[in-house]
PDB file with one MODEL, atoms N, CA, C and O in Angstrom:
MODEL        1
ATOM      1  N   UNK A   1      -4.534  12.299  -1.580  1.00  0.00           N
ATOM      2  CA  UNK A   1      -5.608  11.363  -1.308  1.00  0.00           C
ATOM      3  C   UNK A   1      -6.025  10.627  -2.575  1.00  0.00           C
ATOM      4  O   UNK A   1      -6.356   9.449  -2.711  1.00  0.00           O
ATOM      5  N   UNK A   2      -5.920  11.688  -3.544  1.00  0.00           N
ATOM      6  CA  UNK A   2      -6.605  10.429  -4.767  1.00  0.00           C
ATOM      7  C   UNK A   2      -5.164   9.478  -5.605  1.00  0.00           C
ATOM      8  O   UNK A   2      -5.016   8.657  -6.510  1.00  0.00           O
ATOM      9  N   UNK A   3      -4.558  10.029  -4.879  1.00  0.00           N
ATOM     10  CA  UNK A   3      -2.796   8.617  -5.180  1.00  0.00           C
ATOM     11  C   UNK A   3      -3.694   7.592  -4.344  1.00  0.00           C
ATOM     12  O   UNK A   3      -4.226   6.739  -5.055  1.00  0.00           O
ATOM     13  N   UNK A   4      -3.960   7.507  -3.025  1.00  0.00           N
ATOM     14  CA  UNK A   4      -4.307   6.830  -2.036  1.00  0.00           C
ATOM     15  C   UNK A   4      -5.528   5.543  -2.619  1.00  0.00           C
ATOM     16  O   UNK A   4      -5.611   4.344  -2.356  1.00  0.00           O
ATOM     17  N   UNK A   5      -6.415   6.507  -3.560  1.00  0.00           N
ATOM     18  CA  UNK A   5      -7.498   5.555  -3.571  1.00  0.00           C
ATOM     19  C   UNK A   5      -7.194   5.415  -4.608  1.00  0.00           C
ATOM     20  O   UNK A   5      -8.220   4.768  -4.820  1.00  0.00           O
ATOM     21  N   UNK A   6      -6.539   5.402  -5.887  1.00  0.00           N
ATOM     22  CA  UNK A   6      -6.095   5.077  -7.034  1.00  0.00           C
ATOM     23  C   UNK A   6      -5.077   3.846  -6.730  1.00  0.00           C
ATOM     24  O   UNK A   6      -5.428   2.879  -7.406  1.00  0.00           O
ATOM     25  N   UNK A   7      -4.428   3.684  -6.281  1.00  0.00           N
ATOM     26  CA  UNK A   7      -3.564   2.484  -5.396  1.00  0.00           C
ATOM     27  C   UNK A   7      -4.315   1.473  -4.582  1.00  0.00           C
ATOM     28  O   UNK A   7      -3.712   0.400  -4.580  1.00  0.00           O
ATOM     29  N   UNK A   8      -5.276   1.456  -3.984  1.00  0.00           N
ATOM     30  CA  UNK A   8      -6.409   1.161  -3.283  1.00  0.00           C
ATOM     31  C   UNK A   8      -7.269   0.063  -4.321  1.00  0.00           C
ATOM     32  O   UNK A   8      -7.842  -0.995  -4.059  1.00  0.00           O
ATOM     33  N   UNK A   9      -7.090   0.798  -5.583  1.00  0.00           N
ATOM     34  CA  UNK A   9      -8.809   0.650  -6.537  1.00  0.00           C
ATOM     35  C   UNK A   9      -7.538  -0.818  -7.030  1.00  0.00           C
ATOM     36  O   UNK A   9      -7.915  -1.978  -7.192  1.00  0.00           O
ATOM     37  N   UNK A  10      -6.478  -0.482  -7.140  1.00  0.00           N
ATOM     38  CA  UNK A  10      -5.685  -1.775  -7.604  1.00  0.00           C
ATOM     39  C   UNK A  10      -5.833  -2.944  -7.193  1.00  0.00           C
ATOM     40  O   UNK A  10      -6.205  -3.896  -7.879  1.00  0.00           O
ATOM     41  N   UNK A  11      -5.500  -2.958  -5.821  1.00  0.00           N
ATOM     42  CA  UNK A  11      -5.323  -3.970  -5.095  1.00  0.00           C
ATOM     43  C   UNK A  11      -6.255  -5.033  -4.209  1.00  0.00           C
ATOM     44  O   UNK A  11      -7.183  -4.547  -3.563  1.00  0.00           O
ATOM     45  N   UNK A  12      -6.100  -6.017  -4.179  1.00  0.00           N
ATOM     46  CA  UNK A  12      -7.229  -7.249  -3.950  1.00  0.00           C
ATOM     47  C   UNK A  12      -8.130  -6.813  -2.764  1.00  0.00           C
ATOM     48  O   UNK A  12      -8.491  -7.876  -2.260  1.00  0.00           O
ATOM     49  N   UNK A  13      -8.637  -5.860  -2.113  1.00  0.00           N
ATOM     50  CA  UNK A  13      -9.155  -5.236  -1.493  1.00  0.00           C
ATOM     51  C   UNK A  13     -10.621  -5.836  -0.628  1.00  0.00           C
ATOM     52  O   UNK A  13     -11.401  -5.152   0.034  1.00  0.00           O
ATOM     53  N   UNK A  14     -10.663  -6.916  -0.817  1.00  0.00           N
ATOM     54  CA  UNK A  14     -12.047  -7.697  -0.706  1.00  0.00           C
ATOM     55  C   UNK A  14     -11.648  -8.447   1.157  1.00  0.00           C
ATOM     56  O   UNK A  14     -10.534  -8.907   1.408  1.00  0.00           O
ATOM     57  N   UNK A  15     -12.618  -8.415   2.054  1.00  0.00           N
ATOM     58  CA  UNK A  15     -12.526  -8.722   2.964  1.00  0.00           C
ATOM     59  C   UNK A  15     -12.573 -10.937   2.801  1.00  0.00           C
ATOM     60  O   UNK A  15     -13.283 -11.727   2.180  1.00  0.00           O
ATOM     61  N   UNK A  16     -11.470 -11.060   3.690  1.00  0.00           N
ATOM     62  CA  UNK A  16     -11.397 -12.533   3.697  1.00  0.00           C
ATOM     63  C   UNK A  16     -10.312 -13.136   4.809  1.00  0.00           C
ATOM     64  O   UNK A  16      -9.371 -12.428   5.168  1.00  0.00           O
ATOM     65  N   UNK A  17     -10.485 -14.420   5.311  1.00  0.00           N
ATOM     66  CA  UNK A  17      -9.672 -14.894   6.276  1.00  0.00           C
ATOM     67  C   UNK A  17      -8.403 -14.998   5.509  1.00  0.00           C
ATOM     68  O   UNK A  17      -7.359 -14.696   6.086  1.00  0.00           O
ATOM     69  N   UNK A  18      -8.381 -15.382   4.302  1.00  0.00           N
ATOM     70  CA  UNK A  18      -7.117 -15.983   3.842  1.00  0.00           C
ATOM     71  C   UNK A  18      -6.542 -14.912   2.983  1.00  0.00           C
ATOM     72  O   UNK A  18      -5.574 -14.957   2.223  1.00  0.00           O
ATOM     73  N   UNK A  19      -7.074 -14.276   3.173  1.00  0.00           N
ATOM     74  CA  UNK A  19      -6.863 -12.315   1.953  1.00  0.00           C
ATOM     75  C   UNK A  19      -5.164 -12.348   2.518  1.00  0.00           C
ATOM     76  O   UNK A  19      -4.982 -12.614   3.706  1.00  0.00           O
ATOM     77  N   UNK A  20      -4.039 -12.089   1.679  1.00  0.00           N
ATOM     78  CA  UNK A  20      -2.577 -11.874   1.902  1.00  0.00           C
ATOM     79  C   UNK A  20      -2.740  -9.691   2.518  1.00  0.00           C
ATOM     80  O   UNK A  20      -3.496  -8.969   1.869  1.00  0.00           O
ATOM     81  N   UNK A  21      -2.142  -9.259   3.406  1.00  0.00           N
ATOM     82  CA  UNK A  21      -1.488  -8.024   3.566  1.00  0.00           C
ATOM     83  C   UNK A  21      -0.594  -7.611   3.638  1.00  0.00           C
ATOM     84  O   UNK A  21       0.388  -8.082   3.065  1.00  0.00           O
ATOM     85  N   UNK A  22      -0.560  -6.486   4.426  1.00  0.00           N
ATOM     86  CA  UNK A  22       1.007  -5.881   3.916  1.00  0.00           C
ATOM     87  C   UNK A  22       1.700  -6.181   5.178  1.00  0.00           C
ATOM     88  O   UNK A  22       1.291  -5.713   6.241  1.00  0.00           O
ATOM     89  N   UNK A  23       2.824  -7.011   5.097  1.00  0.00           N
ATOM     90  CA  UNK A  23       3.543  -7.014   6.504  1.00  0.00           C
ATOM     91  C   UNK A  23       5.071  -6.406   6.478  1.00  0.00           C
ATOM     92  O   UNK A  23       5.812  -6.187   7.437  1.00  0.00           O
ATOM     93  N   UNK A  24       5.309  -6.200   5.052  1.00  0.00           N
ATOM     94  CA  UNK A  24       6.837  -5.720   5.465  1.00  0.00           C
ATOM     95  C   UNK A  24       7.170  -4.197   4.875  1.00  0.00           C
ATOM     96  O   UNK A  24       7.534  -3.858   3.749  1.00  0.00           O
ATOM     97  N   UNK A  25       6.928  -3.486   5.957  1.00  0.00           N
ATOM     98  CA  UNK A  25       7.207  -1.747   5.863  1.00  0.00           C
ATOM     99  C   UNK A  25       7.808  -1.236   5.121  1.00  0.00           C
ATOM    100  O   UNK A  25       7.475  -0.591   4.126  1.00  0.00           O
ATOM    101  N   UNK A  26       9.510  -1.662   5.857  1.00  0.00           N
ATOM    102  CA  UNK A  26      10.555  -1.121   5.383  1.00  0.00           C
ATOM    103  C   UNK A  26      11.129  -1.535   4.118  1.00  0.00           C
ATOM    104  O   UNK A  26      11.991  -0.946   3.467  1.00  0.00           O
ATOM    105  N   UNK A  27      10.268  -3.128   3.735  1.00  0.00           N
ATOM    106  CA  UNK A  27      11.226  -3.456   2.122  1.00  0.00           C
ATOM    107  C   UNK A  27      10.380  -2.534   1.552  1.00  0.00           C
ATOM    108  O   UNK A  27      10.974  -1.660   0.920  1.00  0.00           O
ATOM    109  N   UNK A  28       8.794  -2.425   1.583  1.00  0.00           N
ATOM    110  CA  UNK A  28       7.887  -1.513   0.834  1.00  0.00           C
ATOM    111  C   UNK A  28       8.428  -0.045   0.786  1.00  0.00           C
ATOM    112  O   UNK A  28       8.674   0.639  -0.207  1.00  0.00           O
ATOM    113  N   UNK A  29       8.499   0.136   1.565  1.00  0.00           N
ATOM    114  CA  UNK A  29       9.295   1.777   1.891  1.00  0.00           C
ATOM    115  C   UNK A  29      10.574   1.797   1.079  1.00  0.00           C
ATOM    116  O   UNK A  29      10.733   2.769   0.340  1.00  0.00           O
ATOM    117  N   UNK A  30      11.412   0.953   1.110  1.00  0.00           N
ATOM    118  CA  UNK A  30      12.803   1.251   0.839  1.00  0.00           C
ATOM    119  C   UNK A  30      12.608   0.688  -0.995  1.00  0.00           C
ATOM    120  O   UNK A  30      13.647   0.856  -1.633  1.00  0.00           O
ATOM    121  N   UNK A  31      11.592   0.164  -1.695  1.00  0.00           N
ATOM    122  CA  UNK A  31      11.442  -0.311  -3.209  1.00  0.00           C
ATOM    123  C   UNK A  31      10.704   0.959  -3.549  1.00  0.00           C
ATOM    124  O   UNK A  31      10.700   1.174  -4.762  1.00  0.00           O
ATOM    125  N   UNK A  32      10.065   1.878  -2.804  1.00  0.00           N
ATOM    126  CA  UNK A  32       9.565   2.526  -3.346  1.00  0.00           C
ATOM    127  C   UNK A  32      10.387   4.179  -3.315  1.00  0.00           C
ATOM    128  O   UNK A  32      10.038   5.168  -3.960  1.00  0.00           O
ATOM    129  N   UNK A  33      11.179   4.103  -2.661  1.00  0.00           N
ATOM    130  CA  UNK A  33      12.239   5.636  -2.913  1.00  0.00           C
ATOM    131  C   UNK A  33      13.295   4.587  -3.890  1.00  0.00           C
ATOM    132  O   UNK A  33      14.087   5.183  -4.621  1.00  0.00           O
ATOM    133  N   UNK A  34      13.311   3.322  -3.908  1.00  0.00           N
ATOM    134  CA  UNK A  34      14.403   2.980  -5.253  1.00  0.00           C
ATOM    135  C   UNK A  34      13.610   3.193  -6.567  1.00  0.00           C
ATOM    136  O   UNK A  34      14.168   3.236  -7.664  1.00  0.00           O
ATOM    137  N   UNK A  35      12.473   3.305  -6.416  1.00  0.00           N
ATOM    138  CA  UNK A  35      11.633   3.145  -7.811  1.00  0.00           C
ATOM    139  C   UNK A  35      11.900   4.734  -8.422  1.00  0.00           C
ATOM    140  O   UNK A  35      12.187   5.050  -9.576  1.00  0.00           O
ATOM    141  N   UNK A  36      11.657   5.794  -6.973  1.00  0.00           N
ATOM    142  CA  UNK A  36      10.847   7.202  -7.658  1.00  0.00           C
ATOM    143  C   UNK A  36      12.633   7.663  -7.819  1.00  0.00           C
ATOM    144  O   UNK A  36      12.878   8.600  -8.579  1.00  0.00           O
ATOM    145  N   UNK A  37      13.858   6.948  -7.061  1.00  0.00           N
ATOM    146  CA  UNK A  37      14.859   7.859  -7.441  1.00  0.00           C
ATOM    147  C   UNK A  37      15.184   7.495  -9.062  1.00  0.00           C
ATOM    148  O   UNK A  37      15.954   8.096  -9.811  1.00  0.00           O
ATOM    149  N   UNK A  38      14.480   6.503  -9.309  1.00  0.00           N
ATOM    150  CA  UNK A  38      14.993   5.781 -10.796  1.00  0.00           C
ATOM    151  C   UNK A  38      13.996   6.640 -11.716  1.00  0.00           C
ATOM    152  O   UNK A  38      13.932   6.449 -12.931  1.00  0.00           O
ATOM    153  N   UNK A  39      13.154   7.690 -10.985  1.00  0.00           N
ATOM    154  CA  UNK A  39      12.309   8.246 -12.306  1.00  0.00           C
ATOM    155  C   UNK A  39      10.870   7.857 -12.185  1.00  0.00           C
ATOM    156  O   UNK A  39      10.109   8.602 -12.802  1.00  0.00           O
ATOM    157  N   UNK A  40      10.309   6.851 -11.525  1.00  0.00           N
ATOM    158  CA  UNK A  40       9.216   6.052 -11.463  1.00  0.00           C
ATOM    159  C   UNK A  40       8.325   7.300 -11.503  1.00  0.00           C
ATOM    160  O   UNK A  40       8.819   8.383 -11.188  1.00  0.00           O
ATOM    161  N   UNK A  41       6.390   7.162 -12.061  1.00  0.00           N
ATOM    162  CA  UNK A  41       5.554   7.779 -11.031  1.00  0.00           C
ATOM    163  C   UNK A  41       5.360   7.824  -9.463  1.00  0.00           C
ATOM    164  O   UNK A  41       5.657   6.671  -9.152  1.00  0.00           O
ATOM    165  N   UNK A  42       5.060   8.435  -8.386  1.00  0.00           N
ATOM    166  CA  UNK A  42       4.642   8.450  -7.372  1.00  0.00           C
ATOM    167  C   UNK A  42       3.544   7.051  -7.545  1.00  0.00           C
ATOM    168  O   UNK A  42       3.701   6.070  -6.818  1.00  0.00           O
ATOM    169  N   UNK A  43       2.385   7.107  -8.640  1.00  0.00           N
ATOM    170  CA  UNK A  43       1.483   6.614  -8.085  1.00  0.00           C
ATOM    171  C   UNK A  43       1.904   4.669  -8.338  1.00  0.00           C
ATOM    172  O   UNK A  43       1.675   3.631  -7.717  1.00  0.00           O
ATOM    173  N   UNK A  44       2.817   5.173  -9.975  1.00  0.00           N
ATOM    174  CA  UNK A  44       3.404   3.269  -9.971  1.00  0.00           C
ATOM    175  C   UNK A  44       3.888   2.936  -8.838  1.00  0.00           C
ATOM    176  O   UNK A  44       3.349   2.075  -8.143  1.00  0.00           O
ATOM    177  N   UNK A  45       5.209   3.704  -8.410  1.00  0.00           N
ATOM    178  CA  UNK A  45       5.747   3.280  -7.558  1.00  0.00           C
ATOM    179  C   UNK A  45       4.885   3.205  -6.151  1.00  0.00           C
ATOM    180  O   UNK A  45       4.987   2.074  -5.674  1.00  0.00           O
ATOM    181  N   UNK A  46       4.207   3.929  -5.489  1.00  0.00           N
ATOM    182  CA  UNK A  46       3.468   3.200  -4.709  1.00  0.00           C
ATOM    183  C   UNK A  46       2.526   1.911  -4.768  1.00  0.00           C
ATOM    184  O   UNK A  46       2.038   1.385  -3.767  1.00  0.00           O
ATOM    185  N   UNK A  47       2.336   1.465  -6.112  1.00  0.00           N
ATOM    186  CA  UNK A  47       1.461   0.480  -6.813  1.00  0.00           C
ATOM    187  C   UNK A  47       2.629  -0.654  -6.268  1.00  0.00           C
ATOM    188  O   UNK A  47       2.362  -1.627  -5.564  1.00  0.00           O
ATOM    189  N   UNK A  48       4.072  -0.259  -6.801  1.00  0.00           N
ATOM    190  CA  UNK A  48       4.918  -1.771  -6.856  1.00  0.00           C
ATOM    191  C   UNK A  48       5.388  -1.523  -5.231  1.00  0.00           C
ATOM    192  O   UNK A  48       5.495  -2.526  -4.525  1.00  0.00           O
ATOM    193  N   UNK A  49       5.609  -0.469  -4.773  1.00  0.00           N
ATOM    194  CA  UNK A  49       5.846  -1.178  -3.359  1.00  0.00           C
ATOM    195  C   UNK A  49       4.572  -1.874  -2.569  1.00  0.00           C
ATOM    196  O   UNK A  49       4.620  -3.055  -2.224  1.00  0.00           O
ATOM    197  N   UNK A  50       3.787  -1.294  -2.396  1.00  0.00           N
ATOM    198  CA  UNK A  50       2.969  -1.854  -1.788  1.00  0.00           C
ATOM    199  C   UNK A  50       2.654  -3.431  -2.164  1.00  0.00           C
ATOM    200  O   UNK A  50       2.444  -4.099  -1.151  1.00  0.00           O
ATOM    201  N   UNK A  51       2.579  -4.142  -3.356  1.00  0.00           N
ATOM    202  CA  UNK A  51       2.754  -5.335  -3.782  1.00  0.00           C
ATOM    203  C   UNK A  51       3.939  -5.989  -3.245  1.00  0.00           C
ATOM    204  O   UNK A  51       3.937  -7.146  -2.823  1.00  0.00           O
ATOM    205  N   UNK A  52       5.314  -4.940  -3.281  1.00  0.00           N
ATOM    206  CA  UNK A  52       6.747  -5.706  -2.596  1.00  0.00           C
ATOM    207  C   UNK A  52       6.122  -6.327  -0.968  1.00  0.00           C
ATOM    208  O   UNK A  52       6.418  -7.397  -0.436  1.00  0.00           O
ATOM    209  N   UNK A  53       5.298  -5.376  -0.510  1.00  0.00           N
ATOM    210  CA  UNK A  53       5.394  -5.740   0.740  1.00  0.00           C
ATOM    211  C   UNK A  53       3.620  -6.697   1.307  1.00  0.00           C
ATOM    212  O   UNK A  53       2.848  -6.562   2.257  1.00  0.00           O
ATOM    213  N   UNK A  54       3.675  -7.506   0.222  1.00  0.00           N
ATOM    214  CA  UNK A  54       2.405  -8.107   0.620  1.00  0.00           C
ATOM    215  C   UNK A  54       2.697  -9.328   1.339  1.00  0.00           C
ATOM    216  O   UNK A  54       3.824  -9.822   1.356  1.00  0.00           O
ATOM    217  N   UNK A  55       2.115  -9.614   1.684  1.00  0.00           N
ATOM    218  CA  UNK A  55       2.361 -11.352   2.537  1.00  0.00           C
ATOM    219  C   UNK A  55       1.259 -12.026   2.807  1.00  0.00           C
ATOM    220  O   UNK A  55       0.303 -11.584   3.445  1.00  0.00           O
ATOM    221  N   UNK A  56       1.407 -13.640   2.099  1.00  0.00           N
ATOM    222  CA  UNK A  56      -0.010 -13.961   2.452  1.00  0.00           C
ATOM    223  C   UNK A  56      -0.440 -15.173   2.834  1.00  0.00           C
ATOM    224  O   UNK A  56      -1.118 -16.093   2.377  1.00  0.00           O
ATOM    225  N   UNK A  57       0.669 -14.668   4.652  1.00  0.00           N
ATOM    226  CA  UNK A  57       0.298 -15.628   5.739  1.00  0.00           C
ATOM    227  C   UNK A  57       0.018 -14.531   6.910  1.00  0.00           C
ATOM    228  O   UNK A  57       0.196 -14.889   8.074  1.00  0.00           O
ATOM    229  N   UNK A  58      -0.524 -12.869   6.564  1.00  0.00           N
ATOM    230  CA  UNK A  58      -1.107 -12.128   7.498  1.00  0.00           C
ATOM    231  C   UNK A  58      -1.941 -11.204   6.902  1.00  0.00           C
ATOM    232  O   UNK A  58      -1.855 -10.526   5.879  1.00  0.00           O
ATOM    233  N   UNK A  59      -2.768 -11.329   7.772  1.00  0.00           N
ATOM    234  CA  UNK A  59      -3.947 -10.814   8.109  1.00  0.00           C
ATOM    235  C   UNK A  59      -4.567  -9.666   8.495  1.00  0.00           C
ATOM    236  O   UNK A  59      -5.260  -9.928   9.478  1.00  0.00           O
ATOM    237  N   UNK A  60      -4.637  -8.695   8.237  1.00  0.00           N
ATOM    238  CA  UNK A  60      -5.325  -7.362   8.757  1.00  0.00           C
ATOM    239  C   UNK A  60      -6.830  -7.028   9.013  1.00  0.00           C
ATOM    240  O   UNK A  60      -7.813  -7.511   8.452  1.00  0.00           O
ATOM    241  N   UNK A  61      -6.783  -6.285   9.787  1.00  0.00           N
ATOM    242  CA  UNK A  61      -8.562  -6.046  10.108  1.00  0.00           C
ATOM    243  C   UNK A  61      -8.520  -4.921   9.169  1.00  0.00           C
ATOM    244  O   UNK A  61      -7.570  -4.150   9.037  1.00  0.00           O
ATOM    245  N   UNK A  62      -9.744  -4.888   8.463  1.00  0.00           N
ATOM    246  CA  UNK A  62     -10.236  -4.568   7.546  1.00  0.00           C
ATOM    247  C   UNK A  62     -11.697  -3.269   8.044  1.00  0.00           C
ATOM    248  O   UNK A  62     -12.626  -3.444   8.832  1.00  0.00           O
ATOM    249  N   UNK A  63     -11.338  -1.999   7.174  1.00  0.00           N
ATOM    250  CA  UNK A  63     -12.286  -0.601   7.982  1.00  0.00           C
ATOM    251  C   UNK A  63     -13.269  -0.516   6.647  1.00  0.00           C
ATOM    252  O   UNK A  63     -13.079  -0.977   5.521  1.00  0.00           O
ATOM    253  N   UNK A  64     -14.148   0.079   7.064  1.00  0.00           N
ATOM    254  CA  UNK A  64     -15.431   0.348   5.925  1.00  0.00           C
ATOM    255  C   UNK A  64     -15.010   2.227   5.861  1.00  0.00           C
ATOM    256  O   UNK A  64     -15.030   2.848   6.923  1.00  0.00           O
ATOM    257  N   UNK A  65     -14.759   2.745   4.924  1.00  0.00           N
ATOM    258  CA  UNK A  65     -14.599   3.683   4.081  1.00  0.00           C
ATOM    259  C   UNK A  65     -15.864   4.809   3.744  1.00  0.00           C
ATOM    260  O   UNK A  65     -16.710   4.615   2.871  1.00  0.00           O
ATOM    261  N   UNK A  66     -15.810   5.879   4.519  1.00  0.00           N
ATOM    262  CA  UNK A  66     -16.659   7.204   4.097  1.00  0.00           C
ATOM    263  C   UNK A  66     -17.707   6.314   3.211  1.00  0.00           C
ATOM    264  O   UNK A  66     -18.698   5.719   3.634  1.00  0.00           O
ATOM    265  N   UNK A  67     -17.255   6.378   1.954  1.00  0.00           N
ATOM    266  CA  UNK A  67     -17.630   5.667   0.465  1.00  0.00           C
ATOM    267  C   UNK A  67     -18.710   4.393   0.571  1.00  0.00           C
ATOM    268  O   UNK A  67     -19.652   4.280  -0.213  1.00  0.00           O
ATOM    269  N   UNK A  68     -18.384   3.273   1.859  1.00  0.00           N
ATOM    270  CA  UNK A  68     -19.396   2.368   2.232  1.00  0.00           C
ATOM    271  C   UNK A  68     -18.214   1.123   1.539  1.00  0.00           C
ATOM    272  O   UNK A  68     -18.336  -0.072   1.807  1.00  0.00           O
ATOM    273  N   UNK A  69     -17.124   1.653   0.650  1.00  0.00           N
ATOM    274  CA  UNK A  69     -16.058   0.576   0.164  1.00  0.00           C
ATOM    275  C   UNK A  69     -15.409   0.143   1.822  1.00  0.00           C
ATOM    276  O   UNK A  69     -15.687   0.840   2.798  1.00  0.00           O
ATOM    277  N   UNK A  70     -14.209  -1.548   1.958  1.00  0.00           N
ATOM    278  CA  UNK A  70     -13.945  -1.659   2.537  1.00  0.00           C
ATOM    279  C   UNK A  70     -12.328  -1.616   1.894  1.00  0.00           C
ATOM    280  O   UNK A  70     -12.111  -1.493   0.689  1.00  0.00           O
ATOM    281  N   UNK A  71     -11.292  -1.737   2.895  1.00  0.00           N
ATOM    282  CA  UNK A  71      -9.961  -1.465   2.984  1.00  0.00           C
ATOM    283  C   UNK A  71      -9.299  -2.007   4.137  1.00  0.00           C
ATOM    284  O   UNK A  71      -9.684  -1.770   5.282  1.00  0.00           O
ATOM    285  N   UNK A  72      -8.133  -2.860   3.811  1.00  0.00           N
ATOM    286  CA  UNK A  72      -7.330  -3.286   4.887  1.00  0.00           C
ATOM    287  C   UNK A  72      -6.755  -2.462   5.669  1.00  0.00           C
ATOM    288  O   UNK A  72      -5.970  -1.673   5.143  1.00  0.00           O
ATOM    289  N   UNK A  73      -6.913  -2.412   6.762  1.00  0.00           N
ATOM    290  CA  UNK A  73      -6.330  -1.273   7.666  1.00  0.00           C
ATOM    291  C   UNK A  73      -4.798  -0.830   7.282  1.00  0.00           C
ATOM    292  O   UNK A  73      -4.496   0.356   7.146  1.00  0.00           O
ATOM    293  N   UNK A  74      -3.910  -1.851   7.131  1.00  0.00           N
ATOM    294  CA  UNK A  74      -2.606  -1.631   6.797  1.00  0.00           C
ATOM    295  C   UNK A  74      -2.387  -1.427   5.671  1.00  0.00           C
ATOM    296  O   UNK A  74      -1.366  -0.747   5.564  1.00  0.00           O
ATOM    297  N   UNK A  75      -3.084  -1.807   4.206  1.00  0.00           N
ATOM    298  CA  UNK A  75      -2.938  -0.346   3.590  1.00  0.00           C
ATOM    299  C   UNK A  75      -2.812   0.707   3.665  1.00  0.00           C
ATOM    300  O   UNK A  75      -1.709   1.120   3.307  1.00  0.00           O
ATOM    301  N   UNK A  76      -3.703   1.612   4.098  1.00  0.00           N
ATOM    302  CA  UNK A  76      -3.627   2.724   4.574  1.00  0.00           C
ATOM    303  C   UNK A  76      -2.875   3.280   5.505  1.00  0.00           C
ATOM    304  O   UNK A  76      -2.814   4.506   5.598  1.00  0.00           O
ATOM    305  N   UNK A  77      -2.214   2.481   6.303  1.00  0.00           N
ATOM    306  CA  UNK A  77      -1.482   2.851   7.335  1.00  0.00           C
ATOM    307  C   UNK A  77       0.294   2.986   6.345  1.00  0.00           C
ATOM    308  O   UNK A  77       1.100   3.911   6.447  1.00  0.00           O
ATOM    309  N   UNK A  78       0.423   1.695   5.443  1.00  0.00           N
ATOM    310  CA  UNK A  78       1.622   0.937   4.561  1.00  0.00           C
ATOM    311  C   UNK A  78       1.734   2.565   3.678  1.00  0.00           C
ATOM    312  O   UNK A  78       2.728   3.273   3.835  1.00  0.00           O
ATOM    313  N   UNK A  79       0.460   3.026   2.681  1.00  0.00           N
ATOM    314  CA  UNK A  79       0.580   3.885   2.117  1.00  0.00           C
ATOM    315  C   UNK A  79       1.456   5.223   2.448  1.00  0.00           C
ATOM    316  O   UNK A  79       2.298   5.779   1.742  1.00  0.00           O
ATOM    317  N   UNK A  80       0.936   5.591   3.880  1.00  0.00           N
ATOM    318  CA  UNK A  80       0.897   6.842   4.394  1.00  0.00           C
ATOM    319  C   UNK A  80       2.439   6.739   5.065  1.00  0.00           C
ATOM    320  O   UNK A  80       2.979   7.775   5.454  1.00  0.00           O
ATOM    321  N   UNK A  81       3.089   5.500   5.176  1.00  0.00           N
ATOM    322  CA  UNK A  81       3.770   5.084   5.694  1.00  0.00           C
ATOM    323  C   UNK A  81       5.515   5.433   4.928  1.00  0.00           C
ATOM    324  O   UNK A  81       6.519   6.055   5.274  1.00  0.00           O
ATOM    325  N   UNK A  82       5.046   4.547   3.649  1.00  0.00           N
ATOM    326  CA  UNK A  82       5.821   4.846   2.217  1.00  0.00           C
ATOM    327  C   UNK A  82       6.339   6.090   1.969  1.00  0.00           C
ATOM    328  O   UNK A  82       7.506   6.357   1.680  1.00  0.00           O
ATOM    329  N   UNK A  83       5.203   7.005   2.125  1.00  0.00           N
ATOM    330  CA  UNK A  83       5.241   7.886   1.518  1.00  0.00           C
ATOM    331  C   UNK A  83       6.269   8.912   2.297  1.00  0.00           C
ATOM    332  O   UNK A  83       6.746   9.889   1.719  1.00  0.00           O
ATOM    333  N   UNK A  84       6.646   8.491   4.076  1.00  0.00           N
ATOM    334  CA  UNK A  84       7.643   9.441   4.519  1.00  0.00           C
ATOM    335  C   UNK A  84       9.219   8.864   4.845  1.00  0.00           C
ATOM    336  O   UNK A  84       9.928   9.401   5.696  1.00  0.00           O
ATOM    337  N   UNK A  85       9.660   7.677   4.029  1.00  0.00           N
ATOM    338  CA  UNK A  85      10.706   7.122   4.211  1.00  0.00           C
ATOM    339  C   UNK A  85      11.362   7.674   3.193  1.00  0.00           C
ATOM    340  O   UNK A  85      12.550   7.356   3.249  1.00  0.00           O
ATOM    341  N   UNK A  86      11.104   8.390   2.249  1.00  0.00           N
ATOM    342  CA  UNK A  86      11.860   9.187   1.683  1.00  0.00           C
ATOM    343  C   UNK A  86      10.922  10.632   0.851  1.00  0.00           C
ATOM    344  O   UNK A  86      10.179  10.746  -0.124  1.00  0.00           O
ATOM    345  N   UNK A  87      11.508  11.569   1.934  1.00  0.00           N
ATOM    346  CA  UNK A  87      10.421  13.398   1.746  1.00  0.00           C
ATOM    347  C   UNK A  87      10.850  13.501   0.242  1.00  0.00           C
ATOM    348  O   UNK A  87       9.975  13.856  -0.548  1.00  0.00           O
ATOM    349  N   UNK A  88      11.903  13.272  -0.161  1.00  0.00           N
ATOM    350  CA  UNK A  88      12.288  14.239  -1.072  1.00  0.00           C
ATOM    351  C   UNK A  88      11.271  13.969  -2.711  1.00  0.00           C
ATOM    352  O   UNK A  88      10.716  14.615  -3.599  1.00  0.00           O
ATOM    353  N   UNK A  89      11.388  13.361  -2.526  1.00  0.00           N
ATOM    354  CA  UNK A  89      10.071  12.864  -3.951  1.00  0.00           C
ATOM    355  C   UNK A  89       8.422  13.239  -3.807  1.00  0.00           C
ATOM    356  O   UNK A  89       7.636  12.920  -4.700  1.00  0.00           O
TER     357      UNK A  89
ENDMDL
END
């Protein structure tokens, strides 16, 4: 969890119509087992995939956080997502 919000605290995170998200899974998924087999951190490499897979001609609905912080839904979904396209890392 604190990979989660350390990755989180990075990224443009601010609610907006024109805010870019994450739309592409599998390039995010598949840059980020190329990163950690190359040695990467867990937490860089979730930093650079999640950036691989931004796009910003979509849109996500956006959740308010325990914390009272807000977060694009597909972050969190992109994160948790990443993280099982390759167990072994």
């Amino acid at each position: 969890m604190k990979t989660l919000v350390a990755i989180l605290a990075l990224l443009p995170i601010t609610a907006s119509v024109a805010q870019a998200d994450i739309r592409y899974p599998n390039t995010a998924g598949s840059k980020y087992c190329e990163l950690r087999s190359a040695g990467v951190t867990k937490d860089d490499a979730l930093r650079v995939a999640v950036q691989e897979g931004w796009d910003s001609d979509y849109t996500s609905p956006t959740v308010t956080r325990d914390d009272g912080s807000t977060v694009d839904l597909d972050v969190l979904e992109m994160t948790d997502y990443i993280v099982t396209m390759c167990p072994q890392y």
